[in-house]
N, C-alpha and C positions, 0 to 999 in steps of 0.2 A: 108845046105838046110833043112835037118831035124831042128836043132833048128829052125828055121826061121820057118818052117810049126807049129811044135808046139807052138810057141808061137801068130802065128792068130790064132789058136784054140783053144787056152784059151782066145784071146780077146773076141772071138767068143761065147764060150760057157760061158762068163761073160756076154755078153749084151744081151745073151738067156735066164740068167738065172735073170739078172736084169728086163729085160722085162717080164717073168715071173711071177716076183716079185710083180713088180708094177700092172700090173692085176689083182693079186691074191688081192693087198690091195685096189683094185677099187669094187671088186668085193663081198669082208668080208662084212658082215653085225653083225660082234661079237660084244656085246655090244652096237650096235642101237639098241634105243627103238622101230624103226618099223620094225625089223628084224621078229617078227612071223607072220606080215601081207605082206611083199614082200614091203616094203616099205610103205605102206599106215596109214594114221594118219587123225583120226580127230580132227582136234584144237578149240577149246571154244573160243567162239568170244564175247565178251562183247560188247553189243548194248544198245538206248535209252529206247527200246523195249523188254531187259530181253536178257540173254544168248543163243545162238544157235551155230552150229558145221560146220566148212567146212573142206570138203577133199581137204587132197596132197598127192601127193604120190612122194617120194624121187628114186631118181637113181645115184647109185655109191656112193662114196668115195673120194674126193678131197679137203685135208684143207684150200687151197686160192682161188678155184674156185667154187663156188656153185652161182648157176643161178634158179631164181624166176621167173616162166612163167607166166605171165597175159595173160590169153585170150581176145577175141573180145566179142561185143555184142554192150549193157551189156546184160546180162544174155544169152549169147553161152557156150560152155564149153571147159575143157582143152585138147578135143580129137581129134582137128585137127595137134595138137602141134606132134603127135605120131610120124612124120615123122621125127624127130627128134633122135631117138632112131636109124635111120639108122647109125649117126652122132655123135652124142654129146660120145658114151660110147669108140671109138677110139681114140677121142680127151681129153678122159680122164673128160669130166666137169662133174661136180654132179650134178645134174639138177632138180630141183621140179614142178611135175605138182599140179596145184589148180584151183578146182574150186571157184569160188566168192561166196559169201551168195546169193541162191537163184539160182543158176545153180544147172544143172540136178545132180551133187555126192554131194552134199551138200547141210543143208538143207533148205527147202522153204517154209519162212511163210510169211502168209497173212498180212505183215506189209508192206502199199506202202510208208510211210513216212521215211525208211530206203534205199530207192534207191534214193540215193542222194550220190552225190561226195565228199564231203567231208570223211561223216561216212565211203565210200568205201576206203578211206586212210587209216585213224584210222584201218582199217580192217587189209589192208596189212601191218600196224606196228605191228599190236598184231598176224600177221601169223611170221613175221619176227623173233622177240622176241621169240616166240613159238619155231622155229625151230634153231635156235641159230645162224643167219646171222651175219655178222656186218663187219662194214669197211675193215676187212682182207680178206675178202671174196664173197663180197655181191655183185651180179648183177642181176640188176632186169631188165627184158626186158617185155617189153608191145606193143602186134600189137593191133592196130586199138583205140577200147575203150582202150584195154589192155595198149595204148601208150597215151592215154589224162591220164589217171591211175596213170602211171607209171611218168607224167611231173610232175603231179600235187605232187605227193609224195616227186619226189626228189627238189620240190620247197622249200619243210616244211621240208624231213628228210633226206638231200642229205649227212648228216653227217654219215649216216650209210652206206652209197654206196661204193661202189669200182668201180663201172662199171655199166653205164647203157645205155640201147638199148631202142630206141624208132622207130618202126618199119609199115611203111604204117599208119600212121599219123601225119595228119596237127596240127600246133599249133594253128589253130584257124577254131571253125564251119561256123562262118561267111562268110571266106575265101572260104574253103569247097563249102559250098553252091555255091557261083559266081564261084566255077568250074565247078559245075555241070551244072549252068544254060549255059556259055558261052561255055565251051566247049565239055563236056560230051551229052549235051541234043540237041544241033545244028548238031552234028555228027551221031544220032540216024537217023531212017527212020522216017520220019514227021508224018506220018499217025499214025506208031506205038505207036509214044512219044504223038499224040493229045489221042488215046486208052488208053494210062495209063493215063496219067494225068484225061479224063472222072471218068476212076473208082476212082482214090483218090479224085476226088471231091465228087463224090457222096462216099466218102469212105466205097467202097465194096473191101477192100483191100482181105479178104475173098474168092473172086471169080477165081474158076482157071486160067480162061484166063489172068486174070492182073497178076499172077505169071508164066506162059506160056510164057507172052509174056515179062518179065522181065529176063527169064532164058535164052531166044533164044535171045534177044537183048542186054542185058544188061550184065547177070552175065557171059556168056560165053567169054564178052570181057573185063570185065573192073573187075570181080571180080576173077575168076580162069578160065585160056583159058585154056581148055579144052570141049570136048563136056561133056554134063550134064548127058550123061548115062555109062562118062570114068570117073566123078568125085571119086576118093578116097574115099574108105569107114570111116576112120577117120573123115574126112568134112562132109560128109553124115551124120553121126552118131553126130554131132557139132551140123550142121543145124535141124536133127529130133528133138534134147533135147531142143534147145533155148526156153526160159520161157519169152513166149510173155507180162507176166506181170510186166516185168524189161523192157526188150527191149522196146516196144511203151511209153510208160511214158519217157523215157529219150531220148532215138534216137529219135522218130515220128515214127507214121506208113511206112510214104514212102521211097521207096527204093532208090529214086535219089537226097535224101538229106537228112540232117539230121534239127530235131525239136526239140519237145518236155523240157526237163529242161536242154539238153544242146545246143539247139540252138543258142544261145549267148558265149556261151565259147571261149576263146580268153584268149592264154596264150603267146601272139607273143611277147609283152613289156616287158615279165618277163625272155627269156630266156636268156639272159647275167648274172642272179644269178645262174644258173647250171653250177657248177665248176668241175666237177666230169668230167674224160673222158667219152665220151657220141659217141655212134653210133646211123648214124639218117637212116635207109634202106627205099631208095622210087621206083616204078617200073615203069617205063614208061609210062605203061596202065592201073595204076593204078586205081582206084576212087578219089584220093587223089594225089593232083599237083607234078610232083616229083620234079619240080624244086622251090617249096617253100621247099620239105624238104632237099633239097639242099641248101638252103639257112638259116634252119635253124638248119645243121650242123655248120653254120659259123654262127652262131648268137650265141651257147652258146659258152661256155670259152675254151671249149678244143675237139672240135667236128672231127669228121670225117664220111664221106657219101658215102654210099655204094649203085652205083647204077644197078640194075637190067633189064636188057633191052628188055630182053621179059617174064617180068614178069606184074602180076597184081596186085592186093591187097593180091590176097595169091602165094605172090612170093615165099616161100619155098615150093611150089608145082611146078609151071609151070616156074619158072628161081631158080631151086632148086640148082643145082651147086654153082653159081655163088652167092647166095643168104646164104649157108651153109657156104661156104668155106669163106666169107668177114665176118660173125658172129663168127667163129670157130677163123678168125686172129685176129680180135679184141681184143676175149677173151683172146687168148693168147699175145698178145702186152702187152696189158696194165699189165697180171699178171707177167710177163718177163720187166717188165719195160721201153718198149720199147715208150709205148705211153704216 
């Protein structure tokens, strides 16, 4: 019996001290370059428009798993992502927050000709390159904008990918839009939906009542259920920084659909070239159809679709379990070679 005891207790005090271990090397920051800033870096981004800097800020340690957050907007920022930190540093991923050129830690010049989709590709290649990503390692996930972002990249550079998440978005605005009209806008209160649509005509987008009466109608159900005064300080703090001079130029002003320079985008013919295993997350109550992104889990080559059933567009808030825990298995399938 004694043998017997001591020896669980060297298994024991081996996978205490292996576990240990492996924290401690999540956790070293010896020899990274952003060790005297707590991770944070800004990277020179070469544009049409001369050289400028965007923030990331790194977390952890991990040589096959490191994950590139694209935010929403365009121009919101990477601090609703924060929820994230509850999650990612027990699952071990290394995870980079960034903001985009032109969101609130990074910086913002007066160049409208630089929000444009393409150049914001280019961008997350030369963040990539920077931080030293690449096919052994590399996943890039993108909600919302962050996931037209993240298509369009791994259209051109899916050769650098290991893994990529596309999350509470549609592959096509067009589509988008006929949801919102047929089934988002006919489920509103009629009176309320004739009130906003008044002030986007006269576009006094400006006006508190038309974002009153979008927070109590709209964002409460279809963008994060929650009441608006329980919303998350992260999101809170997303939504005060958004740089309305990215955002209207390429979303539109209005809030129940999108315009402006990507209101034609339409990537639905193209998603059979995405060969990379790919997770597609949609939420029921979303803003965004979830059974298109359901379906266009099954449209690229190797997809798989994670649905969240009482979530919204920021389903790692209000279907966060559920929503965490199918991101967190992904990651690890595919780095375990499961998927």
């Amino acid at each position: 019996m004694k043998k017997v005891f001591l020896l669980i207790l060297g298994v024991l005090m081996m996978y205490g001290c292996t576990k240990e271990s492996s924290d401690h090397a999540y956790l070293d920051n010896t020899g990274r370059a952003d060790a005297l800033s707590g991770g944070v870096r800004m990277i020179p981004i070469s544009t049409p428009k001369g050289e400028f800097k965007v923030w990331t800020k790194r977390t952890g340690n991990n040589r096959s798993v490191k994950v590139l957050l694209l935010h929403g907007g365009p121009g919101v920022t990477h601090e609703y992502f924060e929820a994230f930190d509850s999650y990612f540093p027990a699952a071990g991923i290394e995870y980079y927050y960034y903001d985009q050129l032109g969101s609130y830690y990074s910086d913002q010049p007066n160049e409208p000709d630089l929000w444009d989709l393409p150049r914001f590709v280019e961008e997350v290649e030369q963040v990539r390159q920077a931080l030293g990503l690449d096919k052994e390692n590399f996943y890039l996930y993108g909600q919302s904008w962050g996931g037209i972002l993240a298509m369009e990249y791994a259209l051109k550079y899916q050769q650098n990918l290991k893994g990529l998440v596309i999350s509470n978005m549609m592959a096509s605005i067009p589509a988008y839009n006929e949801y919102a009209e047929k089934v988002l806008m006919p489920a509103m209160d009629q009176v309320v939906l004739a009130k906003i649509k008044a002030y986007e005509a006269a576009e006094d987008f400006g006006n508190p009542e038309y974002m009153g009466l979008l927070i109590e109608h709209h964002y409460v159900h279809h963008i994060l259920r929650m009441p608006a005064d329980e919303w998350p300080d992260p999101v809170n703090r997303a939504f005060k920084h958004m740089n309305p001079d990215i955002y209207v130029p390429m979303q539109g002003p209005s809030e129940l659909g999108a315009s402006g320079k990507l209101g034609k985008w339409d990537r639905t013919a193209d998603l059979g070239q995405i060969k990379v295993p790919t997770l597609v997350i949609g939420a029921q109550y979303d803003t965004m159809d979830p059974k298109h992104m359901e379906w266009m889990a099954g449209a690229v080559q190797n997809g798989r679709y994670l649905h969240c059933p009482n979530g919204s567009h920021m389903a790692m808030y209000d279907d966060q379990k559920i929503y965490v825990d199918g991101l967190i298995q992904f990651i690890q399938d595919v780095n375990s070679g499961k998927f």
